[in-house]
N, C-alpha and C positions, 0 to 999 in steps of 0.2 A: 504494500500500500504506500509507504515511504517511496519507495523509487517510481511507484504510478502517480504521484504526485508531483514528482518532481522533473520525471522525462519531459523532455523536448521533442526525441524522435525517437523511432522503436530502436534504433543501434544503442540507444541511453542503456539497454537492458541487458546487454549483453557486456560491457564494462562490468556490470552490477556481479553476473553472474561468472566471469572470466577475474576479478579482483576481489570477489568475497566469498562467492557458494564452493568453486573448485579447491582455494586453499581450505575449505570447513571439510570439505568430503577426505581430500586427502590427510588432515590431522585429526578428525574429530573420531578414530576408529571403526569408519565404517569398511575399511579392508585390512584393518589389522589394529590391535590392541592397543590403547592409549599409555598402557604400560609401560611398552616398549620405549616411550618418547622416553629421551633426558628430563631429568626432574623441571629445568625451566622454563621449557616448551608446555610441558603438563600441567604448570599451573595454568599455564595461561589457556590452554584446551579446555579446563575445565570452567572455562568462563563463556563459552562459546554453546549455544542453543543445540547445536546439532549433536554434540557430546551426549548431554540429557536426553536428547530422543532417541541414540544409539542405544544406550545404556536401559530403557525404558524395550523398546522395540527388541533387543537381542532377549531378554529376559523374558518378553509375553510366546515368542516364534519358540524358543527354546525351552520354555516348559519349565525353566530353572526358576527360582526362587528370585524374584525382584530386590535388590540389595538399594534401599532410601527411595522408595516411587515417590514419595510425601516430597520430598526434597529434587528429583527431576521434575517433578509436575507442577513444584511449585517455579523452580527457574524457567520452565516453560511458559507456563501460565505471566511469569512477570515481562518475559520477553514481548508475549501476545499483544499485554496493556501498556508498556511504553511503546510499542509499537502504533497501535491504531491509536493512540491518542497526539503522536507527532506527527503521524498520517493525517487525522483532522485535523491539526493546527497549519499544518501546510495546506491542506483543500479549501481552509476556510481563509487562509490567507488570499490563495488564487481565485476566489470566487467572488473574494472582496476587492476588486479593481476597480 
């Protein structure tokens, strides 16, 4: 919603997803363990949305035991509402011209 706010043209989107989604995929353990990172990469992985939904999703697919859902669901959930609430403050900027 942030970056549909914010685009100019539809290239805007692919910046978006070529500078933020591709580095989350490749560190946030969706093809391999967040453990494996060096400790100061891994703090900073675990501050990142996609970590939590890894972490959340490997655990329901796999049957295993959810280790803190309270605690991915909740970083999820806060991502959600700073999310759409900078989205509406940028649409209501642009709408107010």
């Amino acid at each position: 919603m942030i970056m549909s706010s914010l685009a100019t043209t539809y290239d805007f989107f692919s910046y978006y997803f070529v500078l933020v989604v591709t580095p989350m995929f490749i560190l946030c353990g969706v093809f391999y363990p967040v453990e494996t990172l060096p400790e100061a990469v891994r703090g900073a992985v675990y501050l990142l949305p996609l970590t939590h939904a890894v972490h959340l999703t490997r655990g329901l697919v796999a049957g295993a035991e959810l280790a803190q859902p309270v605690l991915h669901l909740a970083v999820l959930a806060g991502y959600a509402l700073v999310g759409y609430v900078i989205a509406a403050i940028l649409v209501r900027r642009k709408l107010m011209v």
